[in-house]
ROZAZA-353086 format. One record per atom (N, C-alpha, C): x, y, z. Coordinates in steps of 0.05 Angstrom, whole numbers, padded with zeros to 5 digits, always signed. Layout:
N
XYZ ...
//
This chain:
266
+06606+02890+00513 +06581+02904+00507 +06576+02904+00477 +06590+02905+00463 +06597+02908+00440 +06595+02877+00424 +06600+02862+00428 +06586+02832+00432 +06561+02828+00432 +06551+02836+00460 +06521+02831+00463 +06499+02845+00447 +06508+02867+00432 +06489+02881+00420 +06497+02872+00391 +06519+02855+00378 +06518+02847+00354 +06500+02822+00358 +06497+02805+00378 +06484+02785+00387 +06447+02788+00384 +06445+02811+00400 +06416+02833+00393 +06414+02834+00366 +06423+02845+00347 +06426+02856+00323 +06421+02822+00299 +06437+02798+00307 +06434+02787+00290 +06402+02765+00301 +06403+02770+00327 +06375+02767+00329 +06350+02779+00318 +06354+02801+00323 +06332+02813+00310 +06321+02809+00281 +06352+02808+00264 +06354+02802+00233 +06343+02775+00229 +06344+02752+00242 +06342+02725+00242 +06306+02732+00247 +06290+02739+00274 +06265+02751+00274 +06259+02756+00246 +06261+02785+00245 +06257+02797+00218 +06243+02774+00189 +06269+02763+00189 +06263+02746+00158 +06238+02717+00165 +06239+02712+00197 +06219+02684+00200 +06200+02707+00201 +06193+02729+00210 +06169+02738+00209 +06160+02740+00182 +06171+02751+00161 +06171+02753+00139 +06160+02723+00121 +06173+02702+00131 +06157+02684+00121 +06139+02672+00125 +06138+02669+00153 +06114+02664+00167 +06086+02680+00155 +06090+02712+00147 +06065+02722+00147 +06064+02720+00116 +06083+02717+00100 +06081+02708+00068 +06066+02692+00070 +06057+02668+00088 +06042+02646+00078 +06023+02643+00101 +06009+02658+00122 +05994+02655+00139 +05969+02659+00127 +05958+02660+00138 +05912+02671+00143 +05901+02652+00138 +05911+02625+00139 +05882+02588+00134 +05880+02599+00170 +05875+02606+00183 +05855+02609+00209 +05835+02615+00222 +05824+02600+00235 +05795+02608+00238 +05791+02641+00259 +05777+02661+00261 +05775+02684+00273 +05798+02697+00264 +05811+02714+00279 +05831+02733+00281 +05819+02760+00277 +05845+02781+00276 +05840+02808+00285 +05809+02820+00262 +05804+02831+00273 +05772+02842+00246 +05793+02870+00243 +05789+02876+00219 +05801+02893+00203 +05772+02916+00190 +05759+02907+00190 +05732+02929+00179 +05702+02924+00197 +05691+02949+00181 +05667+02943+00211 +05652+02924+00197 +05644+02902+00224 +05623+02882+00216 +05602+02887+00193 +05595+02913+00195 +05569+02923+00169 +05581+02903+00148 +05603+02922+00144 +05620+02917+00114 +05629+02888+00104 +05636+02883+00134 +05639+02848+00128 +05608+02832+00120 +05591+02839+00129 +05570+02825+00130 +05558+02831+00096 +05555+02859+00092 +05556+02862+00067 +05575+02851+00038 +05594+02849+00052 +05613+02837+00028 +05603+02803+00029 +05602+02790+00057 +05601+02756+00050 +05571+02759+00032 +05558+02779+00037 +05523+02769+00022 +05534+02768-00004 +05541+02796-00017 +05550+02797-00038 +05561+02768-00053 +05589+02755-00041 +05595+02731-00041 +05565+02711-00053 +05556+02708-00032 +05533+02690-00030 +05516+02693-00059 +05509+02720-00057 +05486+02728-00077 +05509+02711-00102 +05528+02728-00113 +05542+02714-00138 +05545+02694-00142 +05545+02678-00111 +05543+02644-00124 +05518+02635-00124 +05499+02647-00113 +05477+02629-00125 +05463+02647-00157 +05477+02667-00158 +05460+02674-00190 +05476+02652-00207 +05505+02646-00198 +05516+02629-00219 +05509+02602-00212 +05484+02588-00204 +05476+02578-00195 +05489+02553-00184 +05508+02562-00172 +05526+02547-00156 +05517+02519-00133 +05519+02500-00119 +05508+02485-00109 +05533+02485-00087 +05566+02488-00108 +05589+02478-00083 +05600+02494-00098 +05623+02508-00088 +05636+02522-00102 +05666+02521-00089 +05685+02535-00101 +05723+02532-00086 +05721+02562-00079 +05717+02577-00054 +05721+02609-00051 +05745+02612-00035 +05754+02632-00041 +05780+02642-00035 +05782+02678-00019 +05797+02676+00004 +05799+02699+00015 +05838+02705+00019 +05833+02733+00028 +05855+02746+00026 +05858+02758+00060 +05875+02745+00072 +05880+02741+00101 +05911+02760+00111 +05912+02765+00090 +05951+02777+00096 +05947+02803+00066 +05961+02817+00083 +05959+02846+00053 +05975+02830+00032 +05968+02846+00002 +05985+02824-00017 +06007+02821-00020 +06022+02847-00019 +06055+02854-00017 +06074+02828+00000 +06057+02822+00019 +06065+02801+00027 +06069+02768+00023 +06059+02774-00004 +06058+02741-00008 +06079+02727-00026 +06084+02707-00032 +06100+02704-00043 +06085+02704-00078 +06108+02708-00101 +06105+02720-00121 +06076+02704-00136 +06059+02712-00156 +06038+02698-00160 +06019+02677-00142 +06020+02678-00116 +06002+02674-00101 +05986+02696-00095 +05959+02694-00092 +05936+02717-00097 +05919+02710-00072 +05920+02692-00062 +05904+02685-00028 +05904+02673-00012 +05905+02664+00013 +05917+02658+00038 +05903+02631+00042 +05873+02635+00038 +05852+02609+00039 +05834+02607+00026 +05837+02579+00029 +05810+02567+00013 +05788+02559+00025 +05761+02544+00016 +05743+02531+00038 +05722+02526+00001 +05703+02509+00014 +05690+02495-00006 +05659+02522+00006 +05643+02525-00013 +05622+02539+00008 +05593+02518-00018 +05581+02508+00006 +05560+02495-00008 +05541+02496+00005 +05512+02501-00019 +05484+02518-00010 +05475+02496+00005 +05456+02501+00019 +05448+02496+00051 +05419+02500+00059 +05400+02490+00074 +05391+02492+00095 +05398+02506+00120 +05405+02536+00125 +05414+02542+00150 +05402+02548+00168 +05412+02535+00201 +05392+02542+00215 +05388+02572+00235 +05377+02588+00237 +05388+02610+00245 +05381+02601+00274 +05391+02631+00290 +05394+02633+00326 +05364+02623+00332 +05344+02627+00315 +05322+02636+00339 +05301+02613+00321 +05318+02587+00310 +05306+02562+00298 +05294+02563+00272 +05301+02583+00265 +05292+02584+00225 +05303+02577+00204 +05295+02561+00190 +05313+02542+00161 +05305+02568+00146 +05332+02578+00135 +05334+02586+00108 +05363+02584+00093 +05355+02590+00067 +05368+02574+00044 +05392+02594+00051 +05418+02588+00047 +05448+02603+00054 +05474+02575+00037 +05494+02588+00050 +05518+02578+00038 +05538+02570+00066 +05549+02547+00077 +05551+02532+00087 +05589+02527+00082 +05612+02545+00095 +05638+02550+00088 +05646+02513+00099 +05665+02497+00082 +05675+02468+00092 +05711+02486+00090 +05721+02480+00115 +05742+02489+00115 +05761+02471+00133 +05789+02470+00116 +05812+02461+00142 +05825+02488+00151 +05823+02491+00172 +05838+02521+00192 +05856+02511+00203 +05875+02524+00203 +05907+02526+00213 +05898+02521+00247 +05904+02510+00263 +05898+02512+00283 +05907+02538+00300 +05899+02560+00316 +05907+02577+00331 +05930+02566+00358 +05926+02552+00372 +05931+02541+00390 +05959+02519+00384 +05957+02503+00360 +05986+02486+00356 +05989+02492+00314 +06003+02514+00314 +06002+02517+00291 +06005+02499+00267 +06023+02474+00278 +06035+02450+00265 +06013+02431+00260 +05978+02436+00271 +05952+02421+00267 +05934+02443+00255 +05923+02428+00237 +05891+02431+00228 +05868+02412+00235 +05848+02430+00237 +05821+02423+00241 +05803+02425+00217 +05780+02410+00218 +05759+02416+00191 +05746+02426+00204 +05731+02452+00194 +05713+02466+00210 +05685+02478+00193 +05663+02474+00194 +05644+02490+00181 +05634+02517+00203 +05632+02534+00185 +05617+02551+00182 +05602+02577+00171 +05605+02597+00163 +05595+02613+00141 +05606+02634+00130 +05595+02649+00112 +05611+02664+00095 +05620+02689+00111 +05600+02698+00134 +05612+02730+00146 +05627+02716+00166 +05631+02696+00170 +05658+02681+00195 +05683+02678+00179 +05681+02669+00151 +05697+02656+00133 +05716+02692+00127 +05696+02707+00125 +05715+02737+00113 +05713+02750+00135 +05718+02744+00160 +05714+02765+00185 +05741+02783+00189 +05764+02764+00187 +05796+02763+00191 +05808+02770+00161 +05785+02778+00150 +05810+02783+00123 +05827+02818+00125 +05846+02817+00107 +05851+02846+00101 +05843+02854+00086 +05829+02845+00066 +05832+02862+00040 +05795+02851+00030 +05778+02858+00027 +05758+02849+00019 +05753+02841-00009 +05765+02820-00019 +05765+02807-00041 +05754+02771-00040 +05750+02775-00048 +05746+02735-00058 +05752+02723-00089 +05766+02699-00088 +05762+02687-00110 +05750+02660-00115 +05733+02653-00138 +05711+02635-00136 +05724+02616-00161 +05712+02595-00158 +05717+02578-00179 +05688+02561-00172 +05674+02567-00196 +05648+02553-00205 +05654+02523-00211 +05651+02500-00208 +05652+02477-00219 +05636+02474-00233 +05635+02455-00254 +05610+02448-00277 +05594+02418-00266 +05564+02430-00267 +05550+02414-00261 +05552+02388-00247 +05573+02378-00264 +05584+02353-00262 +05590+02342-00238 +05614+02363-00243 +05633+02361-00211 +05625+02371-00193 +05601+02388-00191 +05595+02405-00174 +05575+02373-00155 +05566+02364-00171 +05546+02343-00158 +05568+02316-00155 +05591+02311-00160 +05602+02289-00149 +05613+02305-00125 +05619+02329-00124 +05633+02346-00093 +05616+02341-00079 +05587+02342-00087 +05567+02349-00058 +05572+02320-00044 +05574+02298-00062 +05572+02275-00049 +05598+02263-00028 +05618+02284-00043 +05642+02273-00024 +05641+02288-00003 +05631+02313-00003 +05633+02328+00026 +05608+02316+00046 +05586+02304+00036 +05575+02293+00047 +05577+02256+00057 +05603+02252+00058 +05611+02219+00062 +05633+02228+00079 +05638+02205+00089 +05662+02200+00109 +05688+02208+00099 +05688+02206+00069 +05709+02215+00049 +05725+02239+00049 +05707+02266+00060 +05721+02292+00064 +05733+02292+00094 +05724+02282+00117 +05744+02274+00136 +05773+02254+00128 +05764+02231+00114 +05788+02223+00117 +05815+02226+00097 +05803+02241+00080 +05825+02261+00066 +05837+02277+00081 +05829+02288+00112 +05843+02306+00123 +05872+02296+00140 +05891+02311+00125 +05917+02307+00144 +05920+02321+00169 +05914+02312+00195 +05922+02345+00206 +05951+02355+00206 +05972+02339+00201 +06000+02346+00215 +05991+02380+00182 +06005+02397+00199 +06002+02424+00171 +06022+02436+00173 +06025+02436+00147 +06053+02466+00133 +06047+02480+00117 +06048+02508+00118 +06040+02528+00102 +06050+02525+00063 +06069+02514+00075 +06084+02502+00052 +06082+02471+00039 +06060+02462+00052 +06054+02435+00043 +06062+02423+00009 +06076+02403+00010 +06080+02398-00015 +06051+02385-00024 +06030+02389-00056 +06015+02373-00055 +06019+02344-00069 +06044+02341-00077 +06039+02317-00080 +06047+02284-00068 +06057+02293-00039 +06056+02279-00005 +06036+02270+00000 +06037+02254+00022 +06021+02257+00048 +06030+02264+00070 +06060+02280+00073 +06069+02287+00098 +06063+02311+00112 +06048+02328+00101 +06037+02348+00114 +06021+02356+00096 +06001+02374+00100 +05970+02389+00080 +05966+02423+00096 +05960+02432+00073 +05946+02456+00088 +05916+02459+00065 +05906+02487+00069 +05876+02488+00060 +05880+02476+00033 +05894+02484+00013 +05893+02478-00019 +05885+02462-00017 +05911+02444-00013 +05922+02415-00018 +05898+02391-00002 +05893+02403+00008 +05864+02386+00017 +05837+02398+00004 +05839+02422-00004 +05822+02418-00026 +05834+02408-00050 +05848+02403-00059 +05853+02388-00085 +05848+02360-00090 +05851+02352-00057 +05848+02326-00057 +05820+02321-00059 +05812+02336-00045 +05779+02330-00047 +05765+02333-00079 +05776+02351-00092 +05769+02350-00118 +05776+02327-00132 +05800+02322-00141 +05808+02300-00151 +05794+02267-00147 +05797+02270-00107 +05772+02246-00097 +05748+02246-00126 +05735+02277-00128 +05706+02277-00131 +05723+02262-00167 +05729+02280-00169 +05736+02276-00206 +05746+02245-00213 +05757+02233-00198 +05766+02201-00205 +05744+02180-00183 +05721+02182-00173 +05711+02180-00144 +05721+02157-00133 +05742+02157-00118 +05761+02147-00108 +05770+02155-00087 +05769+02141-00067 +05775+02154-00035 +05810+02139-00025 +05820+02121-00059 +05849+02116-00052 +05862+02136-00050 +05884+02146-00037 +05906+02169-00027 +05920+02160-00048 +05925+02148-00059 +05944+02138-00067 +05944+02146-00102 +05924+02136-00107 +05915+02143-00132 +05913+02171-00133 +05894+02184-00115 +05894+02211-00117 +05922+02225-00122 +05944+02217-00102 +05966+02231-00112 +05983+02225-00140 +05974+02204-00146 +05981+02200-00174 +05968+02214-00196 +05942+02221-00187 +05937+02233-00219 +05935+02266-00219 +05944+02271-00189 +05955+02298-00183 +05982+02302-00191 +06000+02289-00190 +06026+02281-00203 +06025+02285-00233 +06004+02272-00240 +06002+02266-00273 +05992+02288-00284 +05969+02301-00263 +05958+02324-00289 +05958+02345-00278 +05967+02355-00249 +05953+02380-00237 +05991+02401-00236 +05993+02420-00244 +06017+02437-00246 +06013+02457-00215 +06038+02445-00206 +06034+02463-00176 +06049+02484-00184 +06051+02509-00164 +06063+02537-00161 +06078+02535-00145 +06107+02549-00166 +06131+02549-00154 +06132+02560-00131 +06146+02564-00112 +06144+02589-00087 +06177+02596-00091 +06176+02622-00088 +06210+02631-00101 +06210+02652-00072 +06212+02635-00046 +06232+02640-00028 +06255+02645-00017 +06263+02657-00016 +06304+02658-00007 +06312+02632+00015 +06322+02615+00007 +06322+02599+00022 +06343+02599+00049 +06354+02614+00052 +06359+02627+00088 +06338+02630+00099 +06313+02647+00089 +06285+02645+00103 +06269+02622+00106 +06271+02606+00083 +06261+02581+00088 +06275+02572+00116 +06298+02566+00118 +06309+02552+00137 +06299+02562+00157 +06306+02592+00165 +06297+02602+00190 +06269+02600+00200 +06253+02605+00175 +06220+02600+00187 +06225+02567+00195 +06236+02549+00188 +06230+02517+00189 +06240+02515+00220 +06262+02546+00233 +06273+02536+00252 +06265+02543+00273 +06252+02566+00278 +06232+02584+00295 +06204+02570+00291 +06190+02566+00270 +06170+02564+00265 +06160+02528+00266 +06143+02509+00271 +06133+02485+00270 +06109+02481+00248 +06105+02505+00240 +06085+02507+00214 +06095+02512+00196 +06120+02514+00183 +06141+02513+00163 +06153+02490+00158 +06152+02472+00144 +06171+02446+00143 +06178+02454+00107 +06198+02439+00106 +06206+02434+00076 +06218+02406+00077 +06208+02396+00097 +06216+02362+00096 +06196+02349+00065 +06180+02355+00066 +06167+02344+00040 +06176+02355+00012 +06196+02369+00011 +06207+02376-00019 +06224+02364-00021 +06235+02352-00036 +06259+02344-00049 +06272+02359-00062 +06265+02381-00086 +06269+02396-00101 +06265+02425-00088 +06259+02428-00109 +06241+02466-00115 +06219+02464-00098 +06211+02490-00081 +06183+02491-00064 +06160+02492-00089 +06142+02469-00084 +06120+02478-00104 +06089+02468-00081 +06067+02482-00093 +06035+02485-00068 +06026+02488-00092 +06000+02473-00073 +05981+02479-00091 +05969+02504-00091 +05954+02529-00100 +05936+02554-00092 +05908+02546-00111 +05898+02574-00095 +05875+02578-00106 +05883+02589-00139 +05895+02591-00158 +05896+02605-00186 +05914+02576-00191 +05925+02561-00185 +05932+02529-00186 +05909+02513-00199 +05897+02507-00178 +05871+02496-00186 +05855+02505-00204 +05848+02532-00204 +05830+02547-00220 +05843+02534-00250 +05866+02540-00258 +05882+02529-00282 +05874+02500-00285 +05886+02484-00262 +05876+02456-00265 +05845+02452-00281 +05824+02458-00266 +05795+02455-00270 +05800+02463-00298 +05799+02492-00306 +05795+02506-00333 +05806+02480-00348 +05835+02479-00348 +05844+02462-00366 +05835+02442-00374 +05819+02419-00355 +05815+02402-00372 +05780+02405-00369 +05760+02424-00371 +05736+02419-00376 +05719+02427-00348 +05735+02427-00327 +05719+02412-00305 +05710+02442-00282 +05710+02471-00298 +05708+02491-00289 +05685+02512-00308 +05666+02516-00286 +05656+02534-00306 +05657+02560-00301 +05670+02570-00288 +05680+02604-00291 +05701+02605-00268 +05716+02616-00268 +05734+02632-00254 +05723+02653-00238 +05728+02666-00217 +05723+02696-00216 +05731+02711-00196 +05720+02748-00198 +05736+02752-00176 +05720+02771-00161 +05705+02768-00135 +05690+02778-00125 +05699+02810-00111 +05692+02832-00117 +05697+02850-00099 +05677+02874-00086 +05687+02885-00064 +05658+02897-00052 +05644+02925-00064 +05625+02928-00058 +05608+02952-00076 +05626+02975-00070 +05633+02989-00092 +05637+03023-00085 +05621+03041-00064 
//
């Protein structure tokens, strides 16, 4: 008896820490639980919206917060990313008006180890969050108009990896999650080049990824319970790309024109 309940016991402990990592690095998914009343959601994505077009945004990098923060691992600040670029939208009842248009890779619900590209909009994009925050990264002119053209070419599909790890290394091609496929897509736009190859080289050369300072027992265990955990793509130290990654990237060399951090009305 006495056996079987230390058996219980180091189960549960083994649970415990994959849950723990698992939810450190979860929320790239499309839907999930709604956490506030729709009003509020609906009010916060406008908000969203309105700030990118006063900054007269065309494509922008927005960022949501999917998992409370306590949970994340140290200097990571949000769960997902998605490109949101102004639009033609068509509403239910056949009306074009002007909106913002979410380009996203989602964790798949169904096989967590795949992603999908998925469009669709800002009160879908913040439906599943916890915390009503966003973070934005304005591109400059520049880049903002070589992005439109890659999300509009065959180019933003075939950047997509589906095999996905929360922990995606970005400078592979053995697995991707949201960042890292947006990075790529940036970099595409910034060198316009649809080689993989190159892309990871000058991601290599200029872009500084974020450490992840994991206990590596948990690593293991999430990699062993979990199929959306790999650390086959590290060699070293865990490093991802994030949303405050990139933001640094862009700033640094020119290619960013504001940073920011959206939050909902008092």
């Amino acid at each position: 008896m006495k056996s079987f309940k230390k058996h219980i016991v180091s189960f549960m402990l083994i649970m415990i820490l994959f849950f723990n990592v698992s939810s450190a690095t979860a929320g790239s998914q499309a839907g999930g639980e709604i956490h506030f009343e729709p009003e509020r959601i609906v009010k916060f994505a406008k908000k969203v919206e309105k700030t990118l077009a006063q900054k007269g945004a065309r494509v922008a990098v927005v960022a949501r917060l999917g998992r409370p923060r306590d949970t994340l691992p140290g200097g990571v600040k949000y769960t997902h990313v998605g490109f949101a670029v102004y639009s033609q939208i068509t509403t239910a009842d056949n009306r074009k008006m002007p909106g913002y248009a979410m380009y996203n890779l989602y964790q798949s619900n169904e096989k967590p180890d795949r992603s999908d590209l998925i469009q669709d909009f800002p009160v879908d994009f913040f439906a599943g969050v916890q915390v009503l925050e966003a973070g934005l990264i304005i591109p400059t002119p520049q880049l903002q108009q070589r992005l439109l053209e890659v999300l509009a070419s065959p180019t933003y599909k075939e950047l997509h990896n589906p095999r996905y790890s929360v922990i995606a290394n970005p400078f592979t091609l053995d697995f991707q999650n949201c960042t890292e496929h947006t990075l790529d897509v940036i970099i595409s736009a910034i060198y316009q080049t649809t080689d993989t190859a190159a892309i990871k080289a000058n991601e290599k050369a200029y872009f500084k990824p974020h450490p992840v300072r994991i206990d590596p027992i948990k690593l293991f265990l999430g990699s062993l319970f979990s199929s959306e955990v790999s650390t086959r793509d590290h060699e070293g130290p865990i490093v991802i790309s994030t949303f405050n990654s990139i933001g640094q990237f862009l700033t640094k060399y020119g290619a960013a024109s504001e940073v920011l951090t959206v939050l909902p009305d008092v």
